[in-house]
NUKELUM-885173 format. One line per 5 residues: number of its first residue (from 1); their letters; for each residue x, y, z of C-alpha. Coordinates in nm, 3 decimals, decimal comma. Example, Ala and Ser with C-alpha at 12.3 -4.5 7.8 and 13.67 -1.06 7.14 Angstrom:
NUKELUM-885173
1 = as = 1,230 -0,450 0,780 | 1,367 -0,106 0,714
This chain:
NUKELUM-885173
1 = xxxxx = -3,913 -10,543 14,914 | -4,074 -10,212 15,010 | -4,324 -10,270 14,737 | -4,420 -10,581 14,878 | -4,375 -10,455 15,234
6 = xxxxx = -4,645 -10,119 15,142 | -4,890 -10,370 14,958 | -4,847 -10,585 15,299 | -4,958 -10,324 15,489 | -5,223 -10,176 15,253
11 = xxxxx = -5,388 -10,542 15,280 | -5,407 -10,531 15,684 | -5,525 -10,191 15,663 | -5,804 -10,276 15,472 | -5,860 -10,632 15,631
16 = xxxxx = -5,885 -10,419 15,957 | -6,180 -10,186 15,751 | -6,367 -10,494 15,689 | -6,333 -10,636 16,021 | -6,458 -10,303 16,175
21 = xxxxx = -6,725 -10,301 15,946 | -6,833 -10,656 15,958 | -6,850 -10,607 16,351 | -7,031 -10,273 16,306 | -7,322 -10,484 16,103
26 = xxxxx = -7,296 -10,763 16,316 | -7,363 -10,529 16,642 | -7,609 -10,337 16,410 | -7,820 -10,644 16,323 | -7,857 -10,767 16,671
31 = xxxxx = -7,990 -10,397 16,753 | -8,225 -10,382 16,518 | -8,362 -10,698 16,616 | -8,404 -10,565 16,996 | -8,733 -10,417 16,959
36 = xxxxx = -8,897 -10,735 17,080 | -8,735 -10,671 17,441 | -8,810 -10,330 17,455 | -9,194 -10,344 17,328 | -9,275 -10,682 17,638
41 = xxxxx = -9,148 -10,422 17,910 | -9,404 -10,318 18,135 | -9,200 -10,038 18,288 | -9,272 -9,715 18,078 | -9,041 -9,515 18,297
46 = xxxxx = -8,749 -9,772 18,283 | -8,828 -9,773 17,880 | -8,824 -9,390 17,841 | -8,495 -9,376 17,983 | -8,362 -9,667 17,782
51 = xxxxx = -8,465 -9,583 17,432 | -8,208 -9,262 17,387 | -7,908 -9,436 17,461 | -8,001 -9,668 17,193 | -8,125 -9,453 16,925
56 = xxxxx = -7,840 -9,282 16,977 | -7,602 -9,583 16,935 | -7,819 -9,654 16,626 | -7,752 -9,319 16,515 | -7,311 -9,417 16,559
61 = xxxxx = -7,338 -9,758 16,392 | -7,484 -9,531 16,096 | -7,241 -9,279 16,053 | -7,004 -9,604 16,027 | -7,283 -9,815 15,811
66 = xxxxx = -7,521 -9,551 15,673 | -7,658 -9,826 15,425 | -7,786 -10,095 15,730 | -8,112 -10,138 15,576 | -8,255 -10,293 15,961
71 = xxxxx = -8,046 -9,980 16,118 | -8,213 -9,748 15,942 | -8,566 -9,942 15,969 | -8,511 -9,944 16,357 | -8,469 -9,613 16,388
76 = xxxxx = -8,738 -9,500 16,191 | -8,954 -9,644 16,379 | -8,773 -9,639 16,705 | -8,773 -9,231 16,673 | -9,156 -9,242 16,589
81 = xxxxx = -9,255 -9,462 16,897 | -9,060 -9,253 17,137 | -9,161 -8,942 17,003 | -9,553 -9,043 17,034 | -9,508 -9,273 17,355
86 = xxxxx = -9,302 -9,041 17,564 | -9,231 -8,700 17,404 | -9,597 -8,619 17,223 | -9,765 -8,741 17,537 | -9,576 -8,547 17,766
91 = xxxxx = -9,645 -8,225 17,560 | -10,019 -8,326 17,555 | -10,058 -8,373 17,910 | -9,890 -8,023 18,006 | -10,106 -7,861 17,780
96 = xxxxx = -10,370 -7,757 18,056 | -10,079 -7,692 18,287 | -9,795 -7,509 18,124 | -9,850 -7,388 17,769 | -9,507 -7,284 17,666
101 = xxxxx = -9,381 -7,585 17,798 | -9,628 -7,855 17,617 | -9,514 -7,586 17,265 | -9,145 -7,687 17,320 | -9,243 -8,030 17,409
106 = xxxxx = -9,443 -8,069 17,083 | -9,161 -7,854 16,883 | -8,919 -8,137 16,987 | -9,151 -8,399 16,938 | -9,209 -8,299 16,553
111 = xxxxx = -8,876 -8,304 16,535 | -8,784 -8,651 16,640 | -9,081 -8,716 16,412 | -8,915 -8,594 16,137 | -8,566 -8,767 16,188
116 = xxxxx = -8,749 -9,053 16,177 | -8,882 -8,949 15,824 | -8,526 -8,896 15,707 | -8,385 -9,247 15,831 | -8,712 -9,443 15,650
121 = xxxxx = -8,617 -9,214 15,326 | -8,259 -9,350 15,360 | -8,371 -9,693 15,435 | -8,612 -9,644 15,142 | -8,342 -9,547 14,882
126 = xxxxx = -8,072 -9,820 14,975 | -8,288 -10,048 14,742 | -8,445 -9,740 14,533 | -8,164 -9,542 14,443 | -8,332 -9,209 14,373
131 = xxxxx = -8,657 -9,293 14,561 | -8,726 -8,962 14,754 | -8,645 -8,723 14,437 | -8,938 -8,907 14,266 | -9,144 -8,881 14,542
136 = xxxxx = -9,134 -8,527 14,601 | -9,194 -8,498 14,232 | -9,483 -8,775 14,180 | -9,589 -8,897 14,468 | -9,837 -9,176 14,350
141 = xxxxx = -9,584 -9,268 14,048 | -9,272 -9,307 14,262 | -9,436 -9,587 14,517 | -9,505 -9,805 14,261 | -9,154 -9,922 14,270
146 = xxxxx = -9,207 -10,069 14,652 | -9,245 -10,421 14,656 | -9,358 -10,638 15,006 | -9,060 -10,603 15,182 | -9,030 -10,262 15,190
151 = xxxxx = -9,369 -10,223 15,371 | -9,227 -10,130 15,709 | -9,022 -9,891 15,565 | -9,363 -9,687 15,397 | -9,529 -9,774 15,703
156 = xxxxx = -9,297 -9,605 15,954 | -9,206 -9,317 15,707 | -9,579 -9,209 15,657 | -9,620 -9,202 16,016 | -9,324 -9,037 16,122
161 = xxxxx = -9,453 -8,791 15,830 | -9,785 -8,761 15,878 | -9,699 -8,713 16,265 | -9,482 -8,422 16,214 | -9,733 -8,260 15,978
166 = xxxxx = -10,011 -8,264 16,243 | -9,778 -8,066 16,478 | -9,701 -7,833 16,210 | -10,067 -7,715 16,085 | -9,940 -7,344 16,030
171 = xxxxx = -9,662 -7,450 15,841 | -9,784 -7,432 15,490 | -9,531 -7,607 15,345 | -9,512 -7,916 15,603 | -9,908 -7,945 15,493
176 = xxxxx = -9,842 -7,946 15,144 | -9,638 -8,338 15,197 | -9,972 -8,456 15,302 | -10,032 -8,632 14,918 | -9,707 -8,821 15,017
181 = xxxxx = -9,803 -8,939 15,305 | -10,120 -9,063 15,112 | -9,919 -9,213 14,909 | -9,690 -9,364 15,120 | -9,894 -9,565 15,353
186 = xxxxx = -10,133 -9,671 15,048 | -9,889 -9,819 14,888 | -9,800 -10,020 15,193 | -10,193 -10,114 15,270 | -10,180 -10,199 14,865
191 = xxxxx = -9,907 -10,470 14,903 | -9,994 -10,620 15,284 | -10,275 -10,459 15,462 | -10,242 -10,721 15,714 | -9,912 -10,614 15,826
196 = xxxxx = -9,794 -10,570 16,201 | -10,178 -10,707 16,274 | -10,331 -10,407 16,090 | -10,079 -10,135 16,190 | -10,195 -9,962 15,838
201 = xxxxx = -10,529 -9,951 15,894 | -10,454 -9,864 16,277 | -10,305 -9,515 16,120 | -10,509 -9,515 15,841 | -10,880 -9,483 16,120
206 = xxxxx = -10,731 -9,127 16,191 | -10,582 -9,023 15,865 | -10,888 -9,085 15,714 | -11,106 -8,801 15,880 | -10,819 -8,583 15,739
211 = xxxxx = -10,799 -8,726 15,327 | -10,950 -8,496 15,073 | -11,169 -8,734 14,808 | -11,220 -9,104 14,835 | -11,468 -9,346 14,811
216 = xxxxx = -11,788 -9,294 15,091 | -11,777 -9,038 15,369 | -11,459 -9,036 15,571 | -11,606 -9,115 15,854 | -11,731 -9,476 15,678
221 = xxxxx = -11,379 -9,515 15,590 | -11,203 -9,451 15,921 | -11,487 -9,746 16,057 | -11,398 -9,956 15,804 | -11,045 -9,941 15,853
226 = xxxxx = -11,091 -9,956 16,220 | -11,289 -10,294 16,215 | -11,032 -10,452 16,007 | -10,767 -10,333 16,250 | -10,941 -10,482 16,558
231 = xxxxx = -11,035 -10,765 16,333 | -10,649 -10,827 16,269 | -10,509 -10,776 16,634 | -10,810 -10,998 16,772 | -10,881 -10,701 17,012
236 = xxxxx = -10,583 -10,731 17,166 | -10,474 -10,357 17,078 | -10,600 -10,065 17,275 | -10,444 -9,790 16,971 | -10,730 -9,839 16,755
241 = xxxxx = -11,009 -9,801 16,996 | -10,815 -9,510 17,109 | -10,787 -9,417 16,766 | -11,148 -9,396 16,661 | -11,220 -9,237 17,013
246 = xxxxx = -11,025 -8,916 16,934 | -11,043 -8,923 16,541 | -11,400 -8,983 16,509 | -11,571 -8,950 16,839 | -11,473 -8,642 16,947
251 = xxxxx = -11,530 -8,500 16,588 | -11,911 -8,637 16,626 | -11,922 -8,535 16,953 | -12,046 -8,879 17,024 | -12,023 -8,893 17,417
256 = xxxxx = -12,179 -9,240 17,443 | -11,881 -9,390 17,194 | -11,603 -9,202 17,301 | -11,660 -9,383 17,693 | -11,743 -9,711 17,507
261 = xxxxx = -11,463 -9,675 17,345 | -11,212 -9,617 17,621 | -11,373 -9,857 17,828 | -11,322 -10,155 17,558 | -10,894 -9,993 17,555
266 = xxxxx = -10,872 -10,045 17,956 | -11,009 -10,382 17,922 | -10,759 -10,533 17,740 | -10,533 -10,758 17,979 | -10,167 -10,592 17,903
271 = xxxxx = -10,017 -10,954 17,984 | -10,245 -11,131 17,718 | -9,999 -11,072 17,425 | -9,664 -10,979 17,575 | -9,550 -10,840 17,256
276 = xxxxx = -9,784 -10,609 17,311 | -9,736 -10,526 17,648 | -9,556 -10,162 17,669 | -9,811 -10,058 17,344 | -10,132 -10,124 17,542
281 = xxxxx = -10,010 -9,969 17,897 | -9,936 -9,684 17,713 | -10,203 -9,664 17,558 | -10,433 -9,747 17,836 | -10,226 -9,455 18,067
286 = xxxxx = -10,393 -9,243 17,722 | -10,711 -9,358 17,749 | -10,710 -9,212 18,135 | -10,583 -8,915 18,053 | -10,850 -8,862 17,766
291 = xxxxx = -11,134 -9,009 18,053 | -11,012 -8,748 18,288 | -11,105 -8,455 17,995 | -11,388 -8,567 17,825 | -11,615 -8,320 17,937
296 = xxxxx = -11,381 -8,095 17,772 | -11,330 -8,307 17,398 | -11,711 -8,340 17,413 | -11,967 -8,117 17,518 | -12,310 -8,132 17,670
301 = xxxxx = -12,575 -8,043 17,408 | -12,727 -7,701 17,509 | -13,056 -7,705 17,668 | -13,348 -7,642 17,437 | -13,434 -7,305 17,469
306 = xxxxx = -13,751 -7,241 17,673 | -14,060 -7,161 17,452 | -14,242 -6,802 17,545 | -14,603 -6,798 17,557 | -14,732 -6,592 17,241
């Protein structure tokens, strides 16, 4: 009778494990499916105050589901698009204002940048046992493995990565991942450059002043990957106009483009794809900021010097 009465109990302890933990994925999966509601907001503020309370119940369901493939998707990208919409921008905006402060503001930033690496690593291995050990070692070999559904995953990894790497340019080491990062998000243009209506080729417009080799000047390549991107989002994005502005323009000092550019951003009606709608406000609140300092990102070309009568 006790034998039966312990083996009783033993079952209804662990019928109560898999209850917990079929709730926990239950709760999980309807969380990682809230982005939707989040990203058709058109209250920034209310949105910046929002997202931390539910990264950081993300963050609980995964200490008691760390395999949650969506979790750990959601968070990797959930960290990535705080981090740039509210954290990066913040620490960009002070810069002119308070210097120490926009340093610890970028500091935390590349930091929430890189948490966001660590959860697409995880979400990468659950299928790819092993995955980030090969990729540290081979970068270009270990991708290979990735198949179509694991696109978001490369996708929000390489620009978590990539993001924490350009707030880290005298860290040596931090540098040195840049060939994974290459190979991260080619792998995901490889399988479905259409994705997230051209997402990839979004990042890829800046990234691509930055790659060492390839085919054609980078600048070709960053305008090539930028037409396909407004191509694929029908113009309804304001990132990659904003993207060519800073990662091109400004590196041409191209004065003319650069306002062209922002102009064709704050003409995009917010309300025209409400899936949309947080991205491009952001974005647009960006493209004023970077207005308001162009005569700083681009200067006037210097005079010609006055000719002296011989």
């Amino acid at each position: 009778m006790r034998r039966a009465f312990c083996a009783v109990t033993i079952a209804l302890l662990c019928s109560g494990c898999s209850i917990n933990k079929l709730a926990v994925n239950k709760l999980g999966n309807a969380l990682a499916g809230s982005g939707t509601t989040f990203a058709a907001d058109n209250d920034p503020e209310l949105i910046a105050a929002a997202v931390p309370f539910s990264l950081k119940l993300m963050e609980s369901l995964l200490d008691a589901s760390p395999r949650h493939e969506g979790l750990l998707l959601a968070a990797a990208g959930g960290f990535t698009k705080y981090a740039y919409g509210f954290v990066q921008q913040e620490a960009d905006t002070l810069e002119n204002v308070n210097v120490a402060a926009a340093e610890a503001t970028w500091t935390r930033a590349r930091l929430l940048y890189l948490r966001a690496r660590d959860y697409g690593l995880r979400g990468l291995e659950v299928p790819h046992a092993g995955f980030t050990a090969r990729l540290r070692a081979n970068p270009r070999s270990a991708v290979r493995i990735a198949r179509v559904r694991d696109v978001p995953l490369l996708f929000w990894t390489a620009a978590a990565w990539g993001a924490a790497i350009s707030l880290s340019k005298n860290n040596p080491e931090m540098v040195a991942d840049l060939p994974i990062v290459e190979a991260l998000i080619d792998r995901a243009l490889e399988l479905d450059e259409a994705w997230d209506a051209g997402s990839i080729h979004g990042f890829l417009v800046t990234y691509e002043m930055a790659r060492q080799g390839g085919t054609g000047s980078p600048e070709q390549r960053a305008r090539a990957h930028f037409a396909r991107a407004v191509a694929l989002s029908n113009g309804q994005l304001a990132s990659p106009y904003l993207s060519l502005a800073e990662g091109v323009s400004v590196q041409k000092q191209d004065r003319s483009e650069f306002d062209s550019l922002l102009t064709r951003a704050l003409a995009i009606d917010p309300n025209a794809r409400p899936e949309w709608r947080l991205s491009n406000i952001i974005m647009q609140r960006r493209a004023r900021w970077l207005q308001s300092r162009a005569d700083e990102l681009i200067l006037e070309p210097a005079p010609p010097a006055e000719r002296r009568p011989t």
